[in-house]
C-alpha positions in Angstrom: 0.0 0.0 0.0 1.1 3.5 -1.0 0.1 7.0 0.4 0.6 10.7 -1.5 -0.2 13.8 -0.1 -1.4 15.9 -2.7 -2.6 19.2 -1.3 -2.1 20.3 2.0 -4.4 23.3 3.6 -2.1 27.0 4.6 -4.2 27.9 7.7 -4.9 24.2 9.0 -3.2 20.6 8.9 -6.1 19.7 6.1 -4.4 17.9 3.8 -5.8 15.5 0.4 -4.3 12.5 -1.0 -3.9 9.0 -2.6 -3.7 5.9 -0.9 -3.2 3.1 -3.3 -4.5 -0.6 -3.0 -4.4 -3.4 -4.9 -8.4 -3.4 -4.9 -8.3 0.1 -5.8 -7.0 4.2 -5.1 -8.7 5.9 -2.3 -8.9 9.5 -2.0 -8.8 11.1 1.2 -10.5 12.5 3.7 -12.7 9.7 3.4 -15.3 8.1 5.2 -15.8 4.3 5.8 -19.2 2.6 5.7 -19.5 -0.1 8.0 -20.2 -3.6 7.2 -20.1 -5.1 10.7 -21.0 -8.6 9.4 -19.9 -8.7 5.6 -22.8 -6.4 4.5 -23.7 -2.5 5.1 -27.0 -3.1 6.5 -29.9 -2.7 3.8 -27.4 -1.5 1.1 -26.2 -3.7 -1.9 -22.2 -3.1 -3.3 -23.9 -2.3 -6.5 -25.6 0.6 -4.5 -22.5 1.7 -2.2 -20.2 2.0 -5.6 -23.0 4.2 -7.2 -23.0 6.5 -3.9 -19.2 6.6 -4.2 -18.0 4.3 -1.6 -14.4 4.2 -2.1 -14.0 1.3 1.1 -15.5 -0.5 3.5 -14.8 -1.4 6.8 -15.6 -5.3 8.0 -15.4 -7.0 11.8 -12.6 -9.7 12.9 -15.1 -10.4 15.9 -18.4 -10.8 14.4 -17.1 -12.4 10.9 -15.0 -14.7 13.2 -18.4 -15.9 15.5 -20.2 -15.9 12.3 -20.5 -17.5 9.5 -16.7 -18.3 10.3 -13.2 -17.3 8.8 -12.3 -20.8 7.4 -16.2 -20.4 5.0 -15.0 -16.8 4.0 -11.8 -18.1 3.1 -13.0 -20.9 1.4 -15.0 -18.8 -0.9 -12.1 -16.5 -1.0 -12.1 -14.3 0.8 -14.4 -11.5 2.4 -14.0 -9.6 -1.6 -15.5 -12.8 -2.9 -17.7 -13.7 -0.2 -19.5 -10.3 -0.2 -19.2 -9.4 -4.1 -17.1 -6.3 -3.3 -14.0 -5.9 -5.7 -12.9 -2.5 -3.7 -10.5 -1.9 -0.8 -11.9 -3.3 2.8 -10.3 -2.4 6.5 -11.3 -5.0 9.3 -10.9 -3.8 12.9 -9.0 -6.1 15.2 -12.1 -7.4 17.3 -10.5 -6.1 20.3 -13.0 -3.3 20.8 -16.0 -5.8 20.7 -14.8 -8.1 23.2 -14.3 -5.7 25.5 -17.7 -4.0 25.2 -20.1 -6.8 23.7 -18.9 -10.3 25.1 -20.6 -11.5 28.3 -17.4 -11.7 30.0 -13.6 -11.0 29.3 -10.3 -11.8 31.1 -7.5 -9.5 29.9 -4.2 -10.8 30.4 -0.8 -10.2 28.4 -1.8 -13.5 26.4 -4.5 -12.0 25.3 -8.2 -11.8 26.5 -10.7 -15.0 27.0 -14.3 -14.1 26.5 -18.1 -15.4 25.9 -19.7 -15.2 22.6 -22.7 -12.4 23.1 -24.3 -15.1 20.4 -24.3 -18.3 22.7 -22.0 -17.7 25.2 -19.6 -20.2 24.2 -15.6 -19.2 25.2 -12.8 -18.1 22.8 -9.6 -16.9 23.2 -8.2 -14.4 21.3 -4.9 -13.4 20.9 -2.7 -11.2 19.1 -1.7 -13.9 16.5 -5.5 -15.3 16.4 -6.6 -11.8 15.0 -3.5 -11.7 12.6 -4.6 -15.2 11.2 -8.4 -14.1 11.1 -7.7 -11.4 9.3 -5.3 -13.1 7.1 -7.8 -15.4 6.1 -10.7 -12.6 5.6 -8.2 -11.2 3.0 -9.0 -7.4 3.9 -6.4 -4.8 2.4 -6.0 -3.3 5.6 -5.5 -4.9 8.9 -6.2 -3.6 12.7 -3.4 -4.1 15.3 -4.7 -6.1 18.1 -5.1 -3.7 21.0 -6.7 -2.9 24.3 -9.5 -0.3 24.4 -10.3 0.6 27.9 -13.8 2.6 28.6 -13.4 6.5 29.2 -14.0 6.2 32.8 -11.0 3.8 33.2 -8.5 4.5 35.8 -5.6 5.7 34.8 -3.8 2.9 35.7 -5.8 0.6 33.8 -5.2 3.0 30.9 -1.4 2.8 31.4 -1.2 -0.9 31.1 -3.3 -0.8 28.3 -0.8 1.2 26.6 1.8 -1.3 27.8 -0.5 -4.2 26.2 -1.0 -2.7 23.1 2.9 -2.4 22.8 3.4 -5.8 23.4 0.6 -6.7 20.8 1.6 -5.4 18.1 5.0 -6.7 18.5 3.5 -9.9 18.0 1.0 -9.1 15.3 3.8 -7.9 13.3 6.2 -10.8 14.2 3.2 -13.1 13.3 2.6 -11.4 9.8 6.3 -11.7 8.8 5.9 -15.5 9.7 2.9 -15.7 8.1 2.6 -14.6 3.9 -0.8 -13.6 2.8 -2.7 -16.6 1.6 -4.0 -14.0 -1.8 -2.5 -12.5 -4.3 -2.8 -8.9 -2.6 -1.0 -7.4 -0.3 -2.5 -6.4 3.3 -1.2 -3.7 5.5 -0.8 -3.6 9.3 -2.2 -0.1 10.9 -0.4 0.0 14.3 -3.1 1.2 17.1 -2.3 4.3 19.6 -4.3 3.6 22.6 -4.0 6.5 25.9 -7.2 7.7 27.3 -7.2 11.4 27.5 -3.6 11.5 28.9 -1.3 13.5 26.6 1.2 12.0 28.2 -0.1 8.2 27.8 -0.7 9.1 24.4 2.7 10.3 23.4 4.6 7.3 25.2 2.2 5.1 22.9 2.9 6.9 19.5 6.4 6.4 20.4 6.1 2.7 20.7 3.7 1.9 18.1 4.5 3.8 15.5 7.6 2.1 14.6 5.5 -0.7 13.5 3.8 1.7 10.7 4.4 0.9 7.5 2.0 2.7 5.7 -1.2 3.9 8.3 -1.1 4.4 11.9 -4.7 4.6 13.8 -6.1 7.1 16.8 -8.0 4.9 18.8 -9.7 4.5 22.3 -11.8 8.0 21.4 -15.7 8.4 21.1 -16.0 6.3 23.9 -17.6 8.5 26.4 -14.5 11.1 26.6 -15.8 15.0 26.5 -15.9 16.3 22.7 -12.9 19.2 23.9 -10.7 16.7 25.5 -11.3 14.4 22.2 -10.1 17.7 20.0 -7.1 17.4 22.4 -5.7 14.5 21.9 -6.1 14.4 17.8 -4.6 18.0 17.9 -1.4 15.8 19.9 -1.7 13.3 17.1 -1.3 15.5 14.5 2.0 16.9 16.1 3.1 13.7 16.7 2.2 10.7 13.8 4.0 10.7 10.8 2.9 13.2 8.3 3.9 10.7 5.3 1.2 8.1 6.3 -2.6 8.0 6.6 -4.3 8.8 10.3 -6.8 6.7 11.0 -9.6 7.9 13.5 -11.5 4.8 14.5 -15.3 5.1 15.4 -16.0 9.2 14.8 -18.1 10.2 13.9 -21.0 13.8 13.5 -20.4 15.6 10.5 -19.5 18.8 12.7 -16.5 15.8 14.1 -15.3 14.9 10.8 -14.6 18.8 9.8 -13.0 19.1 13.5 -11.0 16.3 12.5 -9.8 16.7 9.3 -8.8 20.3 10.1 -6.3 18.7 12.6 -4.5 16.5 10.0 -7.1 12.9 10.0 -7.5 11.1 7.1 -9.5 8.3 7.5 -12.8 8.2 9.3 -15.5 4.9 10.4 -18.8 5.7 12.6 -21.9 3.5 12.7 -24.1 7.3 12.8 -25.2 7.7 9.3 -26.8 4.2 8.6 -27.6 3.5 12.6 -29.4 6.8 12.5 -30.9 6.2 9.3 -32.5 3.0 10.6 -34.1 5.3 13.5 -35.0 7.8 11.2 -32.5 10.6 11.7 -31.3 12.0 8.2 -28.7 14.2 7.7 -29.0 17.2 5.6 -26.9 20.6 4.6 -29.2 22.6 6.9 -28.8 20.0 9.9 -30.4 17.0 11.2 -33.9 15.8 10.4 -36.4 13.4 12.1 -38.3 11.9 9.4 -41.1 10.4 11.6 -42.2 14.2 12.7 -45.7 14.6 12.1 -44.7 17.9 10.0 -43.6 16.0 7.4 -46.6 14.1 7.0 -47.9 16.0 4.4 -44.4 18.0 3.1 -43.9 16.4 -0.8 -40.7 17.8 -0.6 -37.3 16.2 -0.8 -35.3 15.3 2.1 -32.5 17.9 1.3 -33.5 20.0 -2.2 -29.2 20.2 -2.6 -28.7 16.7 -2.0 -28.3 14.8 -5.6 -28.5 10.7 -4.2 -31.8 8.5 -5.9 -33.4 9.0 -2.6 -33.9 12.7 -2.8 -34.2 13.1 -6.7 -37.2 10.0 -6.1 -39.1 10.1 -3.3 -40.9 13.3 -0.6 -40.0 13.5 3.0 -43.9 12.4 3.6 -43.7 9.1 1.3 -40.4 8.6 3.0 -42.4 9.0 6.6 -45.4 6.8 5.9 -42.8 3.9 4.9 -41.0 4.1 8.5 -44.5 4.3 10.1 -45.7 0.9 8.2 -42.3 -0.8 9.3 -41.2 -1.1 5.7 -37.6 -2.4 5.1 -37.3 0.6 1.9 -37.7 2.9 4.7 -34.7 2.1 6.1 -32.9 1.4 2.6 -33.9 5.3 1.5 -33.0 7.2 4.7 -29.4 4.8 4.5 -28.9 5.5 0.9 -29.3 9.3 1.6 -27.3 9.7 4.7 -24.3 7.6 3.1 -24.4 9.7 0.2 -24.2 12.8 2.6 -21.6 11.4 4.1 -19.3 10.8 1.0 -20.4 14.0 -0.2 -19.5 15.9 2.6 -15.9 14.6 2.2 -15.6 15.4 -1.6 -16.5 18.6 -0.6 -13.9 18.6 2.1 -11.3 17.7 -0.4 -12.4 20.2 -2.9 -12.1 23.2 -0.6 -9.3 21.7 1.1 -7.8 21.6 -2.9 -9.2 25.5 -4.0 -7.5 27.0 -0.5 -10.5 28.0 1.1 -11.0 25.1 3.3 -11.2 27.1 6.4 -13.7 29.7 5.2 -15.8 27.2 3.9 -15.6 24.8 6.8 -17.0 27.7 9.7 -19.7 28.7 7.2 -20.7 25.1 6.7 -20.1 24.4 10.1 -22.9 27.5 11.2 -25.4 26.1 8.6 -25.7 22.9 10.0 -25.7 24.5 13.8 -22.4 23.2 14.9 -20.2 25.9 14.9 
């Protein structure tokens, strides 16, 4: 895998570029769908590639519990298994151990825990995920780390920084003992881990990022930290990562996050918000956020967002769209997840065309105030 800055922003650390796959180039800012389980719930490939989706991101966890790593690999591969012929990041499936199994005993070996499905016991370690993921055949691969809750202790936080250096010693040791079993090429993304501790968080860029090749990730945030002390942290990040590689900021996030973000130097950006919230009927728009189930709308034959150009809006009126979610019917969702991906993707070309024409930052507050978030 290869990454290019192309333009870099004067009055920020927004920057475009490249990164190049062998299922594909990405350009960046992006944004990563999520497809938990081998699928972006209620969407088809054939409709994330004609709303742009440039990557998806897939689960070692779930894809693991079900339908199992050695079906995906026998069909070969989570490409082939899902019809998806473009680039795909799986996540470690640390973070859903510690906050979905039953139960979970961390040691330095690496963490035993309880299917939420049946409750039957695993253990996963830092090899296990490398040979998961290895056999899922994603184009990027998650570091094995610890993610310890925001309300940790700090000295739960500090050997969890400890952890996640001894971790990905191991997934990298296990990767260089272990080709790929395809004919493409899959690229470790080292895991900084910290809390809110700027000092935590600098001794862990200084131990993990040695094991960067090409993508280094900021995780352990948007779990329950405040938004400003967030802001902090990826403000340290940007200081300290390498500015020749990709930054990876796992599980963020609001629109008005992603602009935040992106301003301090991110490139790369997964949050379940637009297709969760679509299912719930939240839709995002230019002017802010809209709940579709209002009783307003109920008679409004206009389009969710008259600027937005996705089949949904050009299609269908907010009260059609309304009287599907209050019948319960599955193109409910589908519409409302069609739309708010396409915002989504759209809000980061537009990202990288100001970021390109130098006005970024002007563009950014006024966008920011038109949505109510600045």
């Amino acid at each position: 895998m290869k990454f290019e800055v192309k333009v870099s922003d004067k009055n920020t650390s927004a920057r475009t570029g490249e990164i190049a796959t062998d299922h594909g180039t990405i350009s960046t800012p992006i944004f990563m769908p999520i497809g938990t389980q081998g699928a972006v719930k209620t969407v088809s490939p054939k409709e994330l590639k004609e709303i742009n989706t440039q990557i998806i991101l897939g689960n070692t966890y779930h894809l693991y519990l079900r339908p199992g790593t050695d079906l995906i690999n026998s069909a070969g591969g989570l490409h082939n298994f899902m019809s998806w012929d473009k680039p795909i990041l799986t996540d470690s499936g640390g973070f859903q151990i510690f906050s979905l199994a039953r139960l979970n005993k961390i040691a330095d070996d690496g963490v035993e825990f309880q299917s939420h499905l049946d409750g039957s016991k695993h253990f996963l370690t830092p090899e296990k995920s490398m040979e998961i993921q290895r056999q899922l055949g994603s184009d990027m691969i998650m570091a094995f780390d610890e993610c310890p809750p925001a309300d940790a202790d700090i000295n739960v936080v500090k050997q969890a920084v400890k952890r996640t250096e001894l971790w990905i010693k191991r997934c990298k040791q296990y990767l260089s003992d272990n080709p790929g079993i395809y004919d493409w090429r899959q690229t470790l993304f080292p895991i900084v881990q910290g809390g809110v501790s700027l000092k935590l968080r600098k001794q862990s860029v200084e131990t993990v990022a040695p094991f960067a090749d090409c993508g280094i990730a900021i995780g352990g945030l948007a779990v329950g930290e405040e938004k400003s002390a967030m802001f902090d942290i990826i403000e340290q990040m940007d200081e300290l990562l390498p500015k020749d590689q990709p930054r990876y900021l796992m599980g963020v996030g609001t629109p008005a996050d992603l602009i935040y973000a992106v301003r301090r130097g991110v490139d790369m950006f997964d949050c379940v918000l637009p297709t969760r919230n679509a299912r719930n009927g939240q839709l995002f728009t230019s002017f802010g956020k809209l709940n579709i189930r209002n009783e307003k709308y109920k008679t409004d034959f206009t389009p969710i967002d008259e600027n937005c150009g996705c089949t949904t809006c050009k299609s269908f009126t907010k009260a059609y769209i309304r009287h599907l979610f209050n019948i319960n019917e599955v193109l409910g969702l589908r519409l409302a997840t069609i739309h708010n991906l396409y915002y989504y993707h759209n809000l980061m070309e537009m990202i990288r065309l100001h970021i390109e024409t130098g006005d970024f930052g002007e563009w950014s507050r006024k966008y920011l105030n038109k949505i109510g978030a600045e």
